[in-house]
N, C-alpha and C positions, 0 to 999 in steps of 0.2 A: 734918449729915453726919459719916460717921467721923470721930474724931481723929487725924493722924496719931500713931505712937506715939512715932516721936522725931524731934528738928529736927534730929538729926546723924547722920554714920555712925558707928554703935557699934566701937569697939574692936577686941570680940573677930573680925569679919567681916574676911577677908584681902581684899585688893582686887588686883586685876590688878597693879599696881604693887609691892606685898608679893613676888607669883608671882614676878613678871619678875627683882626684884631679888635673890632666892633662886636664881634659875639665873642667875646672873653676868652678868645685864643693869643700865648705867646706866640708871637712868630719871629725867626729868622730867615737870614738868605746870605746866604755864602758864594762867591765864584763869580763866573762871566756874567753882567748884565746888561750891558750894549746897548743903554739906554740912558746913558750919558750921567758921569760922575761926581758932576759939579753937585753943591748942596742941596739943593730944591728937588734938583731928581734925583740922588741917590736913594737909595733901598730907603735908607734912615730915613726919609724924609715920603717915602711910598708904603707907610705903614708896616716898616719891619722895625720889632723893639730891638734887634741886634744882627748887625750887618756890615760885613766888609769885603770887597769887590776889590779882585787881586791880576794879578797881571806876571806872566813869563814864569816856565818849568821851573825852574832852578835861580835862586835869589830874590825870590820872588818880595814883592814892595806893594802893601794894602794900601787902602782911602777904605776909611778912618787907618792911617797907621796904626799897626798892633804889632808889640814886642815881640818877635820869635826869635829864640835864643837854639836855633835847629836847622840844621842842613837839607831838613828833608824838601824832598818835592811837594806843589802846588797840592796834586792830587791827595797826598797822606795831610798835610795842614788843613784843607778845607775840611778834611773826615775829622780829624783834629778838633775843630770850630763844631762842627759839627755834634758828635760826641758830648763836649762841653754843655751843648746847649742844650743836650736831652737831659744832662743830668743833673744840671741848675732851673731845666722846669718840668722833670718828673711828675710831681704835683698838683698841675694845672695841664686843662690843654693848653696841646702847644702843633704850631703849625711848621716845619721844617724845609728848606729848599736848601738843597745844594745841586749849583752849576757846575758841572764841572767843566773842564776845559779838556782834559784825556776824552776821546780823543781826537784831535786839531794836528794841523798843521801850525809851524814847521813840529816833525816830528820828531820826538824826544825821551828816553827813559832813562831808568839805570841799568849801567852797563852791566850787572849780573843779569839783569833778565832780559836785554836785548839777545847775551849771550849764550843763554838757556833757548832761548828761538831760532838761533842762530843750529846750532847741535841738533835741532830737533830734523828727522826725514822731510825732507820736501814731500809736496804734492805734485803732480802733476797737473799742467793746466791751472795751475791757481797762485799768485803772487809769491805769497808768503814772508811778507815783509818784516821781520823779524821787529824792526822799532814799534810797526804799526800793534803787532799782535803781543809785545810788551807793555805798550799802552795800555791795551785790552784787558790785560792783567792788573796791571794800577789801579783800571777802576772796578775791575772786579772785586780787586781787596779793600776797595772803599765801601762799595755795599755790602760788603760781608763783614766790615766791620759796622756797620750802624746798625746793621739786623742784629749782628753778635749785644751789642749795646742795650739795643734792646730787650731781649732776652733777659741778659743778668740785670736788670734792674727788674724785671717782673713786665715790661709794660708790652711787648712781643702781642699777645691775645686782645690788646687794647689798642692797634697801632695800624693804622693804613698804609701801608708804603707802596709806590706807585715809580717804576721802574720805566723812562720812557725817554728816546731819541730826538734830536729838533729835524733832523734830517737824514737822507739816507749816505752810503758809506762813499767815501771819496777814492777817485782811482787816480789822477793828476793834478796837481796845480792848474787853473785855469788858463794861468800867465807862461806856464810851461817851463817854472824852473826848478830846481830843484825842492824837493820837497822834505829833505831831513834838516836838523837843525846843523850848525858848519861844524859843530867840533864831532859832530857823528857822520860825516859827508863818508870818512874814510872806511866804515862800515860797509857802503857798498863801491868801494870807487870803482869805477871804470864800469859801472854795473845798470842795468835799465832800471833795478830798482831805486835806484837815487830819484827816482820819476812816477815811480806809481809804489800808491799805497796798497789797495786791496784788488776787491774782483765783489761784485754786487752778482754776479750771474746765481743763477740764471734771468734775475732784472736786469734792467736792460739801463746803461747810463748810469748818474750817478748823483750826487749832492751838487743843487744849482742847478737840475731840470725838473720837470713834470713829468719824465718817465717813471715807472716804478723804482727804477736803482735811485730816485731821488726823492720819493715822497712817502715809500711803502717802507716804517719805521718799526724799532722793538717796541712794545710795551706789555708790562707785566706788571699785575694788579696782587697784593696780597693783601687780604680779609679775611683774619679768622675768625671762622665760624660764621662767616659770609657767603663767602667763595668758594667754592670746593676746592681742593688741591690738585692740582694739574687739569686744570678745566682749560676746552680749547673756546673761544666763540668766532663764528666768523661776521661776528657785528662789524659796520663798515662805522669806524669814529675816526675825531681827528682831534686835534691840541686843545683849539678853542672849545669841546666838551667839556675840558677837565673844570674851568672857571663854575659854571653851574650846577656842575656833578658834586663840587667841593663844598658850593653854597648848600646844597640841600644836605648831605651829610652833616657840617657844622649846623642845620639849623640857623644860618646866618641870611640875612635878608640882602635881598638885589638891589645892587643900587641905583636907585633913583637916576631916571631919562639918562640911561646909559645902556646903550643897544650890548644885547651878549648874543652872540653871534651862534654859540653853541648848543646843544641841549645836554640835558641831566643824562647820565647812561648809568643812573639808577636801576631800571628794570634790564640791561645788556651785564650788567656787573651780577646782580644777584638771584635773576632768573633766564639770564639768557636770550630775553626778548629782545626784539630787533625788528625794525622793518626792513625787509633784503633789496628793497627798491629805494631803498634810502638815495639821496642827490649832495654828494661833498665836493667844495671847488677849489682851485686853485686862481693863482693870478699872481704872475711874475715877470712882468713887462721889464725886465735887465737883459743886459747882456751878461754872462758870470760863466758858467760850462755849457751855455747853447745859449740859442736865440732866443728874446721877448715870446715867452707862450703863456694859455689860458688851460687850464684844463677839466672837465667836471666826469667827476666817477658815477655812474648808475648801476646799482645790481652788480650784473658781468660786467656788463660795460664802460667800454670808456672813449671820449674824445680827447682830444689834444689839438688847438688850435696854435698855428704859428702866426707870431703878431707883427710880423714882418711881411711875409707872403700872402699872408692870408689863409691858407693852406687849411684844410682841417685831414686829421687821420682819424680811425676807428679800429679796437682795439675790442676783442673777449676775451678779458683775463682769464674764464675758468678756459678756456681752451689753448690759451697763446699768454702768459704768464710773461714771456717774453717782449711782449709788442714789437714782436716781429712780423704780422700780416698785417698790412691796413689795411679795414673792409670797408672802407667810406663808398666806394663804388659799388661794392657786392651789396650794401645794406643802406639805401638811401633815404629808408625812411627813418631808421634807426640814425642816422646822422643828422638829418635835418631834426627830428624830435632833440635828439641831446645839444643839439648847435642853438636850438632854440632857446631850450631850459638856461643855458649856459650866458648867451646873449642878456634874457630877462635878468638874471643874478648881477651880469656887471654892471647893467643902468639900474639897479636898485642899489648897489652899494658904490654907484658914483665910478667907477672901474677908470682910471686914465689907463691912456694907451702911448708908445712910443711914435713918433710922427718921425719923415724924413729928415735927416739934417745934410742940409747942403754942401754943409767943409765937411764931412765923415773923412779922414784917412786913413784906409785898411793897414797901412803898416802901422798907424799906431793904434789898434785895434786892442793891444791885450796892455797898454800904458795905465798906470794908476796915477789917479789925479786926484784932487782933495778939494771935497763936495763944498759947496761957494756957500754955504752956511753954518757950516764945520765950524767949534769953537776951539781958538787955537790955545 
């Protein structure tokens, strides 16, 4: 498969954080950033005035080290950090990010509230992963508390808060082994759940494909006195919007010969407009929970191209949610159009593709190895 070309974010590339901090916003970033720790790329140094990138549930050890004299978990510390930094920049804008890591593999809580999951009636037909859905809670008390934060300082009606997924829910390990952390193995021993996390149904698949159980994510937008309260839209967006939607609220200028891939969802956020034929893509040439695929959503529609066979399927989500019919045959003109759109997209944005490899061996197929540019 492709290589990727770098393990870090280059330099020269402004980042939301750079933007914000240019129009006289405080900015922090707290949590997972996977975008490599060393000094040049850390957050500190990608236009965050305060920032620490932390690593494992429990014992948890920052870059920039920082004192915590506290037992708690990842997820209460970064809300912690978090907290802290609304109410040391109250006063000024201030831009906030927190990563979290809840909830990831291996999976991990505290034992009262794996135990409270545990007590709780099953469902039928649905996992019910007691660690997974303790997670769930962690981080639900993380945003309840920075809403709460907000609030008591007054700033609640002055405050954007933008609630949103990197991917869709995980059901296995890729590599097919267990999936809780070892000192919680005995939670389910002897039990399938030590294997699977959730159930994305009625999507279909899961985190690490282009079916809906992998791309079709939460988000939830709060804007007082913007927004309505409990407003549904079925605007079709995606991540890279949020970068230009954030410039034009801050009033913060674009930076210079640097492609933003997304647009503003300015008029989607406060009037609800949209174009419903809108075209968003995908492109995911790994191997990780399926094979090398491409995918572009239109309207109802959707393709999914596999970059291994070649293969394309055809998908009406307002009728088959599931992508359980492929219409590629029943509907050849609607294939060929979206196969087209999809084709022009990857040779404008340079798209690599997976090519044959000659030593491939299926048994070591799910082996992790350490990418040949990896800084050790």
């Amino acid at each position: 498969m492709p290589k990727n070309r770098t393990q870090y974010l280059p330099e020269e590339i402004v980042t939301i954080g750079e933007a914000l901090k240019n129009a006289g916003y405080s900015t922090g970033y707290f949590g997972k950033w996977h975008l490599e720790n060393n000094p040049e790329h850390h957050p500190l140094s990608q236009g965050y005035d305060e920032a620490n990138v932390g690593q494992g549930y429990y014992h948890v050890s920052f870059n920039p080290p920082r004192e915590i004299n506290s037992p708690k978990r990842l997820s209460e510390l970064l809300t912690d950090f978090g907290e802290s930094f609304i109410e040391n920049n109250k006063d000024n804008p201030f831009f906030l990010f927190i990563s979290h890591y809840d909830v990831h593999v291996q999976l991990d809580a505290d034992q009262e509230l794996i135990d409270k999951y545990l007590n709780k009636e099953r469902k039928d037909n649905y996992p019910g992963n007691a660690l997974y859905a303790a997670m769930i809670e962690h981080l639900d008390r993380s945003v309840g508390r920075i809403v709460a934060k907000l609030e008591e300082i007054g700033l609640e009606e002055n405050t954007i808060v933008i609630f949103y997924s990197d991917n869709g829910g995980l059901i296995g390990r890729f590599d097919k082994i267990p999936l809780l952390a070892k000192d919680k193995l005995g939670v389910y021993e002897n039990n399938p759940l030590q294997y699977i996390a959730s159930s994305n149904a009625p999507l279909r698949a899961e985190k690490g494909t282009v079916y809906e159980g992998g791309i079709r994510v939460p988000l939830i937008v709060k804007w007082p006195g913007r927004i309505k309260n409990g407003s549904l839209s079925e605007a079709l967006v995606t991540s890279v919007d949020f970068y230009p939607t954030l410039l034009e609220i801050a009033n913060a200028e674009k930076p210079e010969e640097q492609v933003l891939d997304g647009k503003s969802l300015m008029p989607e956020l406060l009037e609800n407009k949209f174009d419903p034929e809108r075209a968003i893509f995908w492109h995911y040439p790994v191997y990780h929970h399926d094979v090398p695929a491409g995918a572009i959503r239109k309207g109802d529609w959707k393709l999914i191209e596999n970059q291994v066979s070649g293969k394309v399927s055809l998908y009406n989500l307002r009728a088959d949610i599931s992508e359980s019919m492929d219409l590629a045959e029943l509907y050849p003109e609607k294939t060929n159009e979206l196969k087209t759109i999809l084709q022009n997209w990857q040779k404008e944005v340079k798209a690599v593709y997976p090519v044959p490899n000659p030593e491939f061996d299926e048994i070591r197929r799910y082996e992790w190895g350490v990418h040949p540019d990896r800084r050790q």
